[in-house]
C-alpha positions as CSV (number, residue, x, y, z in Angstrom):
1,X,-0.8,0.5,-11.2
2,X,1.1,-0.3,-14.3
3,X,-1.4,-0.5,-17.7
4,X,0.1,-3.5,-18.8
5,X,-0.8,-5.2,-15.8
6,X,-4.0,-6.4,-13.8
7,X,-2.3,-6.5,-10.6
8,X,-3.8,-4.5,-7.5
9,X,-1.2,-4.2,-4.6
10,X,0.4,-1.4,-2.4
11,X,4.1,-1.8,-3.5
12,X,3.7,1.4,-5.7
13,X,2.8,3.7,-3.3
14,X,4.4,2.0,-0.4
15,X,8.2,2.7,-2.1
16,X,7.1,6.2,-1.4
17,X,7.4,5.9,2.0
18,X,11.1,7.4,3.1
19,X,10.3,10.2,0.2
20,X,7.1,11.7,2.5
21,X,8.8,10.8,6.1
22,X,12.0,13.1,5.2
23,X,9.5,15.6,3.6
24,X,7.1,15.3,6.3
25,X,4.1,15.0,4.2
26,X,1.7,12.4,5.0
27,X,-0.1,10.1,2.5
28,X,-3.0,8.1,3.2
29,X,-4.1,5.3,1.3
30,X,-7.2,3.6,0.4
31,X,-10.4,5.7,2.0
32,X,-13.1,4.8,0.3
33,X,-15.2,1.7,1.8
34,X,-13.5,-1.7,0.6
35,X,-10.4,-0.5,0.8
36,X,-11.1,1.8,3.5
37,X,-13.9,1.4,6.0
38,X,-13.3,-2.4,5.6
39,X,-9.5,-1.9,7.3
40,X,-10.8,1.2,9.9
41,X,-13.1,-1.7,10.7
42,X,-11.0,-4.0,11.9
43,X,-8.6,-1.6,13.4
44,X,-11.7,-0.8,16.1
45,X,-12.1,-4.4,16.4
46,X,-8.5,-4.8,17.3
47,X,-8.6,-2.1,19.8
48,X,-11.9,-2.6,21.1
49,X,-12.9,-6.4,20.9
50,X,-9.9,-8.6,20.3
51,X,-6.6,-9.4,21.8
52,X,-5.5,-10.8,18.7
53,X,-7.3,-11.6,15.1
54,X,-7.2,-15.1,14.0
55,X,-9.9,-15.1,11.1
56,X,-10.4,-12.2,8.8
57,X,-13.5,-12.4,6.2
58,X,-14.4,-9.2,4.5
59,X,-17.8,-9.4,3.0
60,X,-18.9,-7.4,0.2
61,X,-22.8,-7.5,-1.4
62,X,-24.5,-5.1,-3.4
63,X,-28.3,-6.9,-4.0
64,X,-28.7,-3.1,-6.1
65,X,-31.1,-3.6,-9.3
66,X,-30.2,-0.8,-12.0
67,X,-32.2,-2.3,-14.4
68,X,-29.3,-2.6,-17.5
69,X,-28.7,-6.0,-18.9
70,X,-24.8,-5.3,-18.2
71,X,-23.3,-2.0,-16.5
72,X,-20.0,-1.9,-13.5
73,X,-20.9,0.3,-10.8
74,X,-17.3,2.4,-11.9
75,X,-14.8,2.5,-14.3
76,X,-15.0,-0.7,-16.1
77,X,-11.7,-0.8,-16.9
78,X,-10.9,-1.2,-13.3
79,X,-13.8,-2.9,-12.5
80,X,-13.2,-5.5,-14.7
81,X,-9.9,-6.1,-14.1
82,X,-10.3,-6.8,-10.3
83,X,-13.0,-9.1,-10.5
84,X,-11.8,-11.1,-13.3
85,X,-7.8,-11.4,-12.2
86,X,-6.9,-14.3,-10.0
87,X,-8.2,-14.6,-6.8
88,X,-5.9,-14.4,-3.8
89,X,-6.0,-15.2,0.2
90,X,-3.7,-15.2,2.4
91,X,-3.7,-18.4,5.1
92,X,-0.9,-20.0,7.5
93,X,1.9,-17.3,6.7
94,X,1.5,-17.2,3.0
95,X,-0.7,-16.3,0.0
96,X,-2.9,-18.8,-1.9
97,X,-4.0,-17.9,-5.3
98,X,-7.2,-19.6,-6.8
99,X,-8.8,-19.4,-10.5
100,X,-11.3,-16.6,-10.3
101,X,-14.2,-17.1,-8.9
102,X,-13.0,-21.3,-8.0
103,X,-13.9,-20.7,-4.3
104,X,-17.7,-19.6,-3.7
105,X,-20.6,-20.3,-0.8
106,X,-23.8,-18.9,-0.1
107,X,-23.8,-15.9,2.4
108,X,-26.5,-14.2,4.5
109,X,-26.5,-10.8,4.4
110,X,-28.9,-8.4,6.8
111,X,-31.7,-6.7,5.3
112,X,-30.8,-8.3,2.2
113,X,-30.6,-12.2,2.7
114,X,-28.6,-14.9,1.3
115,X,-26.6,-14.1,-2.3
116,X,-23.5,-16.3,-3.5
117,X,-20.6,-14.6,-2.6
118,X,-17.2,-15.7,-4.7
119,X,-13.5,-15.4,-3.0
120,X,-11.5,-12.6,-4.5
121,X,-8.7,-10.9,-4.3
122,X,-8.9,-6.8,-2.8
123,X,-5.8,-4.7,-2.0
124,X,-6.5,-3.9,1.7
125,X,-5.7,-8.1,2.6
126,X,-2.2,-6.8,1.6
127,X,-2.1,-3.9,4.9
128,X,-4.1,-6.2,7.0
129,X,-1.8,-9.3,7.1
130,X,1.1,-7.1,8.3
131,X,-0.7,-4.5,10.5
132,X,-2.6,-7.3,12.7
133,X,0.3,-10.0,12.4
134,X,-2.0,-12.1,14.5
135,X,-3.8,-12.8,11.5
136,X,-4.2,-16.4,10.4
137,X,-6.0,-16.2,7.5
138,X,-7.5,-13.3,5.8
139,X,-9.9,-13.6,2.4
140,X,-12.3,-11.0,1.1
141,X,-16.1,-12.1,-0.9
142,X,-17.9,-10.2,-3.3
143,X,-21.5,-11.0,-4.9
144,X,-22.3,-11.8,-8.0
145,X,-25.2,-12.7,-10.2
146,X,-25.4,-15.2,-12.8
147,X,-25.6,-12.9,-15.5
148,X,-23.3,-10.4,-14.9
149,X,-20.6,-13.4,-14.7
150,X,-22.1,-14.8,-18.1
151,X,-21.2,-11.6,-19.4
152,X,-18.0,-11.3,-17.6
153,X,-17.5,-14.8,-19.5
154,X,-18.6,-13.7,-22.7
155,X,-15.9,-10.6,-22.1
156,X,-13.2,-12.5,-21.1
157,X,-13.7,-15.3,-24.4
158,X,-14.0,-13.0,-26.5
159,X,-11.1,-11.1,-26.0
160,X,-12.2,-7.9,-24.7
161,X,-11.2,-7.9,-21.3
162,X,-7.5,-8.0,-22.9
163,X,-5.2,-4.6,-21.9
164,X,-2.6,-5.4,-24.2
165,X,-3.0,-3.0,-27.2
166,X,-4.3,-4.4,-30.9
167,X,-4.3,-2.8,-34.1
168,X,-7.7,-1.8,-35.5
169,X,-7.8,0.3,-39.0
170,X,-4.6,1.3,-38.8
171,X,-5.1,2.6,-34.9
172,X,-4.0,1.4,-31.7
173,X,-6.6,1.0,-29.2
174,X,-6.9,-1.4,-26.2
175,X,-9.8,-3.3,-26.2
176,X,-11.1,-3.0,-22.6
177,X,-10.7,0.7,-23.1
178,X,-13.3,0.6,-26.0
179,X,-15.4,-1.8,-24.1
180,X,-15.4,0.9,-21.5
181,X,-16.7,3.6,-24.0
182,X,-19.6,1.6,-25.2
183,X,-20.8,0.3,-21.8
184,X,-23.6,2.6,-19.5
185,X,-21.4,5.5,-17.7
186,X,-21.4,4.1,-13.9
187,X,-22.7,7.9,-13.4
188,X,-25.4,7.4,-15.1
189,X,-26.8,4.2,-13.3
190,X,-28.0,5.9,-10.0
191,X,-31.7,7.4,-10.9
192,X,-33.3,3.8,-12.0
193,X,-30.6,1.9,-8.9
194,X,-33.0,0.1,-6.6
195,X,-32.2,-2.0,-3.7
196,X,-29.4,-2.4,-0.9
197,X,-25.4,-2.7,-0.7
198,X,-24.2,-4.6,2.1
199,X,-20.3,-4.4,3.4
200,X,-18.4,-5.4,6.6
201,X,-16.1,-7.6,8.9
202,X,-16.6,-11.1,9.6
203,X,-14.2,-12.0,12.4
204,X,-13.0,-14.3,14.5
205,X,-10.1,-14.3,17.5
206,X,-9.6,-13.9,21.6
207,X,-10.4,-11.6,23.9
208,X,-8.9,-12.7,27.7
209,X,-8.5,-15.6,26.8
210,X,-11.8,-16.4,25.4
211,X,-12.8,-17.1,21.8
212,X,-15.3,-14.4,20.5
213,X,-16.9,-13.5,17.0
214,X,-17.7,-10.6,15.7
215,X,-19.4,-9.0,12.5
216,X,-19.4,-5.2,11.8
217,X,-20.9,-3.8,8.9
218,X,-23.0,-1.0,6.9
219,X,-26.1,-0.9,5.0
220,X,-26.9,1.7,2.0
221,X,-29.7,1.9,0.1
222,X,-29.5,3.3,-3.3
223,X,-32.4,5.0,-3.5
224,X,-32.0,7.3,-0.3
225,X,-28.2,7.9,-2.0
226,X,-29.4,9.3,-5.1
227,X,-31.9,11.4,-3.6
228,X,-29.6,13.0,-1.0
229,X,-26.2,13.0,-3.9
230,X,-27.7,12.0,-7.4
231,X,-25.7,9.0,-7.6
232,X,-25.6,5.2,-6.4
233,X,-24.6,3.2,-3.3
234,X,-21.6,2.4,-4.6
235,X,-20.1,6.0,-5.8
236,X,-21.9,6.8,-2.1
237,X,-19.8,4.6,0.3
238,X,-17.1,5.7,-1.7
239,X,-17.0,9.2,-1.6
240,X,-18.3,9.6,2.0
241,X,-15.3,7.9,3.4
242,X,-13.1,9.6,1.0
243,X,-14.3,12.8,2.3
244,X,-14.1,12.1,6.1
245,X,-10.5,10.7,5.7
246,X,-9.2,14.2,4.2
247,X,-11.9,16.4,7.6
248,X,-9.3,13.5,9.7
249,X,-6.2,14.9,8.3
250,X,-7.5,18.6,8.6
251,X,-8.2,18.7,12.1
252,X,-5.1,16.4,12.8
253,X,-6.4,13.0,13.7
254,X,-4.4,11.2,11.0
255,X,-1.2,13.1,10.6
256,X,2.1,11.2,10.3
257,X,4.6,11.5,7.9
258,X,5.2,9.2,5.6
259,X,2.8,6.6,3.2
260,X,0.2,5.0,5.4
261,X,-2.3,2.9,5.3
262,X,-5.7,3.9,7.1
263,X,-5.9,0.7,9.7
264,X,-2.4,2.7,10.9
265,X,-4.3,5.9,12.4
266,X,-6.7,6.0,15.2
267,X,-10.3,4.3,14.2
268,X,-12.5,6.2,16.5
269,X,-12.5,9.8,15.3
270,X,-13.3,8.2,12.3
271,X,-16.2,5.9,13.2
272,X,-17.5,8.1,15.4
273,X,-18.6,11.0,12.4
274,X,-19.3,8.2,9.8
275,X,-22.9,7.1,11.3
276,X,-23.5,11.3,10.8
277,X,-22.0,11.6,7.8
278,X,-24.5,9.1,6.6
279,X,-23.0,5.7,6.5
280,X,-23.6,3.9,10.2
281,X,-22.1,1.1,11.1
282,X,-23.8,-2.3,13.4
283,X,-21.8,-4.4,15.8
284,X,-23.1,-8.0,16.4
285,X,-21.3,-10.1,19.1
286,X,-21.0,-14.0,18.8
287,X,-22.9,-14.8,16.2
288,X,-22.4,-17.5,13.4
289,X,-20.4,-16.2,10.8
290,X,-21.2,-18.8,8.0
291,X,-17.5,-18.9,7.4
């Protein structure tokens, strides 16, 4: 991603794509959870449950408690940058692009209850509309509380959310790059991290004919992640999937050349080691999905 711009897509790595086929390497983007499971999610709904996807709604809550008045769960530059750019659906053929945070509604979220989920934007929407071209509209939600989007606010207003560079003393430095250096180190958050992260599928479409819903999702509790890893939920559900995308490729269940991403392989190798490598996964059938 360029560093003078806020603007999360594919299109870098996808231009790649004739350079690894000819090669016959093979590249695989996006494995951690959201991007990652999120998309391997829906590629076992497609193949499992649905004819075709109408109604896509990624859901994304961490209810965690790690007991700082202001801290991002990793690299705030990044961090900050995703939740705080435009947000971004895609609906009837086309993208629809919203003020952050403009769209929000309650959510319930098993084991954790309901917490106001805001519509943003997240990469793997990008994969998803042309994988599953069935796809009518797609979003993706992410919690928030209050007073982390105070301080987002308070960020934004006051200029240090800017990466442009300024002039301080004599020095070029970017602001949200010293805002990162004075905030808590996200590796640092896991030992006092309390409480649940909560992240799946929302979906809607036809099976024979018959309109069917459908949520999958996993749980992770912070706690039990640092005592097995010494770190949080979040680093957790990242690194897990990371890890069991590259065992994929090494025994040769994901191996084609070229730049691909994960929705493109075959889910079930996959899902089928993830429960065991400590992340499992619920299926409910039918059910109201508040959206």
């Amino acid at each position: 991603e360029p560093k003078d711009e806020a603007h999360f897509e594919y299109s870098w790595q996808w231009a790649y794509r004739e350079r690894f086929e000819k090669a016959g390497l093979t590249a695989i983007l996006g494995c951690g959870f959201d991007p990652g499971v999120s998309a391997i999610f829906v590629a076992h709904a497609a193949k499992h449950h649905f004819d075709e996807i109408h109604y896509l709604d990624i859901v994304d809550c961490n209810a965690g408690n790690h007991g700082m008045a202001f801290a991002t769960n990793f690299n705030p530059e990044i961090n900050i940058r995703e939740v705080t750019q435009n947000g971004k659906y895609w609906e009837d053929g086309k993208w629809i692009v919203t003020k952050p945070h403009e769209i929000h509604q309650p959510l319930t979220y098993p084991g954790i209850g309901e917490r106001e989920s805001y519509l943003i934007y997240h990469e793997e929407l990008e994969s998803l509309v042309l994988n599953f071209p069935t796809i009518k509209r797609a979003r993706f939600w992410m919690t928030f509380g209050q007073e982390y989007l105070t301080h987002l606010r308070v960020i934004q207003n006051i200029g240090m959310a800017r990466i442009d560079p300024i002039i301080y003393n004599g020095v070029e430095i970017v602001p949200i790059q010293f805002l990162k250096a004075v905030l808590p180190d996200p590796k640092s958050l896991g030992a006092n991290y309390t409480g649940q992260t909560s992240i799946g599928c929302r979906i809607r479409g036809v099976k024979n004919g018959e309109e069917h819903t459908y949520y999958i999702y996993n749980n992770c509790d912070h706690e039990e992640a640092f005592k097995e890893t010494g770190t949080q939920a979040v680093s957790y559900t990242t690194g897990v999937p990371a890890a069991l995308g590259a065992a994929m490729f090494a025994k040769g269940y994901w191996r084609k050349p070229g730049v691909h991403n994960v929705e493109e392989f075959d889910p079930d190798p996959f899902l089928a080691e993830l429960g065991e490598q400590g992340l499992p996964w619920v299926e409910l059938h039918d059910i109201n999905l508040e959206l």
